[in-house]
C-alpha positions as CSV (number, residue, x, y, z in Angstrom):
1,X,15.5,-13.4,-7.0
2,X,18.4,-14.4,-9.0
3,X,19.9,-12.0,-12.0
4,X,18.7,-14.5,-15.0
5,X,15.1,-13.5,-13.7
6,X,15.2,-9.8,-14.8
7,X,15.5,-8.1,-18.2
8,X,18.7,-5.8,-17.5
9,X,18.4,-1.6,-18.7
10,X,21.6,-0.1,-19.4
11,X,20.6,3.5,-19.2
12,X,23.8,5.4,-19.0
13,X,26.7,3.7,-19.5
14,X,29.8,5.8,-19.3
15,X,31.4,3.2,-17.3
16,X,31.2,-0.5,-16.4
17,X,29.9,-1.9,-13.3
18,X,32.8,-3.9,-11.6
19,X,31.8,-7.4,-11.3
20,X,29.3,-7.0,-14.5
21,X,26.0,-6.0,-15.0
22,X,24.8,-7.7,-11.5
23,X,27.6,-6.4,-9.3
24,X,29.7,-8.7,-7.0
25,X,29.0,-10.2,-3.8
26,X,29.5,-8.1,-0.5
27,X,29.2,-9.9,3.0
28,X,27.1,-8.4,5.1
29,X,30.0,-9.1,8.2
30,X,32.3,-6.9,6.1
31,X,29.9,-3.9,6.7
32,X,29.4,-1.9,10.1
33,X,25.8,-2.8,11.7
34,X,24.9,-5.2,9.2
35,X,21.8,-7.2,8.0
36,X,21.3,-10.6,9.6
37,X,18.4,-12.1,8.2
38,X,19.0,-11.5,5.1
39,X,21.7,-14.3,4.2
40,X,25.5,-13.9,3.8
41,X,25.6,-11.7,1.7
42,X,24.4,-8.7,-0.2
43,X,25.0,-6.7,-4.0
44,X,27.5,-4.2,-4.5
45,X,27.6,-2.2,-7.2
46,X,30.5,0.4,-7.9
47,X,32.7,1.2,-11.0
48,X,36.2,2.4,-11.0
49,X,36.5,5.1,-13.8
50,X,37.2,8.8,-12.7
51,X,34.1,10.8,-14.0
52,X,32.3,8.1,-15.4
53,X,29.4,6.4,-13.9
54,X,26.3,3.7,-15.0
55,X,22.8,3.4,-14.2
56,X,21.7,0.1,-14.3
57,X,17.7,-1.4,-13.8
58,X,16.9,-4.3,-13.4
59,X,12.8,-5.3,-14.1
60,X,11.5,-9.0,-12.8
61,X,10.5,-11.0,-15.5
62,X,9.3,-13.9,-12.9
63,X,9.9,-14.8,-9.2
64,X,9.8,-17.5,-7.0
65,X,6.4,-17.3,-6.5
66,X,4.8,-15.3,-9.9
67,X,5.8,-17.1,-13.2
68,X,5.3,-14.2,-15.3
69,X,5.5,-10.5,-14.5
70,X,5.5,-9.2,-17.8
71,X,1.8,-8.0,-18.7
72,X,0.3,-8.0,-15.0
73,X,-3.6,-7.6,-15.2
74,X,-5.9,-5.4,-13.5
75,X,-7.3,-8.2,-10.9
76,X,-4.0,-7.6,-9.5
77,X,-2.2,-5.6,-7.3
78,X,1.7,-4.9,-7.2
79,X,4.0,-4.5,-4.0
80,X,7.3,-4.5,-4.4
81,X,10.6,-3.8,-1.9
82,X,14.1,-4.1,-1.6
83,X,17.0,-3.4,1.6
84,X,19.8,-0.5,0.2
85,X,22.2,1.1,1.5
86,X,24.2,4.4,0.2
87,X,28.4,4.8,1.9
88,X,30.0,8.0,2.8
89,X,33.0,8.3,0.5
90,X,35.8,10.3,1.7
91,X,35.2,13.5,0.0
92,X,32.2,13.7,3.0
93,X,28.5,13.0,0.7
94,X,27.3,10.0,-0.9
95,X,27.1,9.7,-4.6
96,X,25.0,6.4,-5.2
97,X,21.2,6.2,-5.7
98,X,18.4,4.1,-6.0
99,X,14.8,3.5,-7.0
100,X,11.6,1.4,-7.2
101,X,9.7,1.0,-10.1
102,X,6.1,0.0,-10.9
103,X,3.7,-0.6,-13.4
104,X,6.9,1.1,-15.5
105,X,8.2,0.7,-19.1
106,X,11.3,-1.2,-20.2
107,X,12.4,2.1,-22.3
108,X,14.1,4.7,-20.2
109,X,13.8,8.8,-20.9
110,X,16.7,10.5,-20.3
111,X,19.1,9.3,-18.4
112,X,20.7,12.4,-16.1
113,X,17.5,13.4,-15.0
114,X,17.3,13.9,-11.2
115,X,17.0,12.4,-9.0
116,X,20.5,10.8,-10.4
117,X,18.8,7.4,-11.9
118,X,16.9,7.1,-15.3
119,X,13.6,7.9,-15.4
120,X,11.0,5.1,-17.1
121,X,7.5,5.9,-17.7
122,X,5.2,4.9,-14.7
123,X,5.9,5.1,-11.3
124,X,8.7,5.0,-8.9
125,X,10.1,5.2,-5.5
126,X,13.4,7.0,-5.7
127,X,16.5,8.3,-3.6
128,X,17.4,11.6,-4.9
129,X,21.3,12.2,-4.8
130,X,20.9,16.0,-4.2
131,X,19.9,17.3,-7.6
132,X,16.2,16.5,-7.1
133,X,12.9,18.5,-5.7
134,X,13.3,16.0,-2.8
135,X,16.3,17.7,-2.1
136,X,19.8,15.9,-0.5
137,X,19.6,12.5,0.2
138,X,15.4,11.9,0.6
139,X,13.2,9.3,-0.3
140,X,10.4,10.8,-3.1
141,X,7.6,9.2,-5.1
142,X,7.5,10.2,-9.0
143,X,5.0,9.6,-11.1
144,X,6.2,10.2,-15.1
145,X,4.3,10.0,-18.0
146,X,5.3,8.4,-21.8
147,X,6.7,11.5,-23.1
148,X,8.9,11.3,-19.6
149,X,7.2,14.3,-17.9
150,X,8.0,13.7,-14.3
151,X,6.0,15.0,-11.1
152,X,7.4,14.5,-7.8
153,X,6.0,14.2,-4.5
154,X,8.9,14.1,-1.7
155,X,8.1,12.0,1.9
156,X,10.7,13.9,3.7
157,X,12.7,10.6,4.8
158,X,16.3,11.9,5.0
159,X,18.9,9.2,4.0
160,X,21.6,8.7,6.7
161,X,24.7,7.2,5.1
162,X,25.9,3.8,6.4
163,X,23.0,2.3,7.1
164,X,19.9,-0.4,5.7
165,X,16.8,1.2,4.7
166,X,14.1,-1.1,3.6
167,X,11.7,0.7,1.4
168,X,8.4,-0.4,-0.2
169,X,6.0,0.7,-3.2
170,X,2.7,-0.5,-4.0
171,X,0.1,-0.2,-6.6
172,X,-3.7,-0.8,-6.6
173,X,-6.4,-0.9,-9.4
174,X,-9.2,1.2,-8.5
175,X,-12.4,-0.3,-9.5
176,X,-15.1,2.5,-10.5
177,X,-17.3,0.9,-12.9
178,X,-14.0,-0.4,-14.7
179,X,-10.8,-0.1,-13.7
180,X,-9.4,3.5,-14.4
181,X,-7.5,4.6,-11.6
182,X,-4.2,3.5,-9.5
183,X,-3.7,4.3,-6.0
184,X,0.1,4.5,-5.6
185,X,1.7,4.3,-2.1
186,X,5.1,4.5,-0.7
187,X,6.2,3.0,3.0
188,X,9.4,2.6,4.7
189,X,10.3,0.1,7.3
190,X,10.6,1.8,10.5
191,X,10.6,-1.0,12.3
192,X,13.9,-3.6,12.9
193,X,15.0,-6.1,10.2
194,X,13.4,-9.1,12.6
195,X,9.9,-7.1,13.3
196,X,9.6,-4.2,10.2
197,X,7.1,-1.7,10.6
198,X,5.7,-0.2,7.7
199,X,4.9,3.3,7.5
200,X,3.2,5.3,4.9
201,X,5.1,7.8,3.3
202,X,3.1,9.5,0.2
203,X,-0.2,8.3,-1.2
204,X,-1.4,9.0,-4.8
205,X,-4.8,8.0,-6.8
206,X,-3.6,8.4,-10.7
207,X,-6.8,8.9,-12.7
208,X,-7.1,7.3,-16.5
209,X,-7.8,10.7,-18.1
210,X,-4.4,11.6,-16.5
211,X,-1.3,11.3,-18.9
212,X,0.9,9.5,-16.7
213,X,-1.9,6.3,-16.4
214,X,-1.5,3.5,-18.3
215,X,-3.7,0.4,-19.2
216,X,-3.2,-2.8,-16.6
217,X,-2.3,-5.7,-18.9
218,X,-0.4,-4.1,-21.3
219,X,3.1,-5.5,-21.7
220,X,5.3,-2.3,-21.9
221,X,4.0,-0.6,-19.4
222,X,3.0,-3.0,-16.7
223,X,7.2,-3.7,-15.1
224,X,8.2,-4.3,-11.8
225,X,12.1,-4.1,-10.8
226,X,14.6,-1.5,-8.8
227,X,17.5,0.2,-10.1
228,X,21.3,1.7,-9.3
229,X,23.3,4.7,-10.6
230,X,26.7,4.1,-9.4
231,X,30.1,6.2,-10.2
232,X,33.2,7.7,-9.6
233,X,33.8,11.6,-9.0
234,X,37.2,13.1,-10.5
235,X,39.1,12.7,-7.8
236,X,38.5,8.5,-7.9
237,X,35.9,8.6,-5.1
238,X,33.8,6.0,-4.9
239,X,29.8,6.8,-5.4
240,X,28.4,2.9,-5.0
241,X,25.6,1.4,-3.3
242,X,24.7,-2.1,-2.2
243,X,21.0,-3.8,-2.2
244,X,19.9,-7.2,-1.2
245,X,16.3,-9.4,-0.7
246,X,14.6,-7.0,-4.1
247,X,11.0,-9.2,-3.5
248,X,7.7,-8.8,-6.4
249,X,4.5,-10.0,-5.2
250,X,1.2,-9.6,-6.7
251,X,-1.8,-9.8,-4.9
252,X,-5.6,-10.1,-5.9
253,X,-7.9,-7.4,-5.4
């Protein structure tokens, strides 16, 4: 998916992203056991300010093969992934962190809360950066309501540094009468780039008389995307991560 197909959330901005909003281009031969069906090349995204950072997220407006992911319905089903990868800087931990997001809002709550990117109403599949319930470095599912009220549910996936993860997260109406529930499920490629394996991390049903459930069809709270907080400690360390092949498919149920 190409950058002109997302609507772009600056959610703390203390710094810019080199490159621009979208990063710059990384080769994948550049990096130690690289990707190699995933194209030439992959996104980095870092900035170069001592105690600054930026959290960036980017939500799909369309893909190559949905023309409109803006207000998705309730005869649909979302599944969304993306490849990421977190470096070691020097100073011996990572810094950089990621996240899923579905059936989310546009509008971000605040924007420090953990686990280190901004948290939008809806759900998401995040990498905590240490100062989360998932604890250092792990791979969580968080389900937040409107007012931003977050509960977490942690797979136990430890992060290595250095190395791809490709991580999925899916959502599916619940028909009971009408539609007024969401299963929500996370998965993980344990598998190879060339034959993935997906297995199931966490699995969540999200009722309608539950505050963190909203209506299928409605355009703010319906989004799809993934997101990066990037920065640099105070002694000029680099805290960056890169990302590639971030795919949005909807499927009928």
């Amino acid at each position: 998916m190409a950058y002109s197909d997302y609507d772009v959330d600056q959610a703390y901005n203390d710094a810019a992203i080199v490159g621009g909003d979208d990063g710059v281009l990384k080769t994948h031969a550049s990096l130690a056991s690289p990707l190699t069906l995933q194209g030439t090349e992959c996104r980095e995204f870092k900035v170069t300010t001592p105690n600054n950072g930026r959290a960036y997220n980017f939500f799909a407006v369309k893909s190559a093969s949905e023309p409109l992911l803006t207000s998705i319905p309730s005869t649909k089903a979302i599944q969304t992934e993306m490849w990421f990868r977190i470096p070691m800087w020097l100073g011996g931990a990572g810094g950089g962190c990621v996240s899923l997001h579905a059936k989310s809002s546009l509008v971000a709550g605040a924007t420090q809360l953990p686990p280190g990117v901004a948290l939008y109403a809806g759900y998401g599949n995040l990498i905590s950066n240490g100062s989360s319930p998932f604890g250092t470095y792990a791979l969580g599912l968080a389900l937040t309501n409107t007012s931003f009220a977050t509960t977490w549910y942690p797979s136990l996936l430890a992060i290595s540094f250095d190395t791809w993860y490709q991580i999925r997260l899916e959502v599916t109406p619940v028909l009971n009468g009408t539609v007024d529930r969401d299963l929500i499920e996370t998965f993980w490629n344990s598998g190879t780039e060339a034959s993935p394996v997906w297995t199931k991390l966490s699995s969540q049903i999200n009722i309608a008389a539950d505050n963190r459930w909203t209506p299928w069809g409605n355009a703010t709270y319906t989004r799809c995307g993934f997101g990066v907080q990037v920065s640099v400690g105070a002694s000029g360390e680099d805290h960056l991560v890169y990302t590639d092949s971030h795919i949005v498919r909807l499927k009928d149920v």
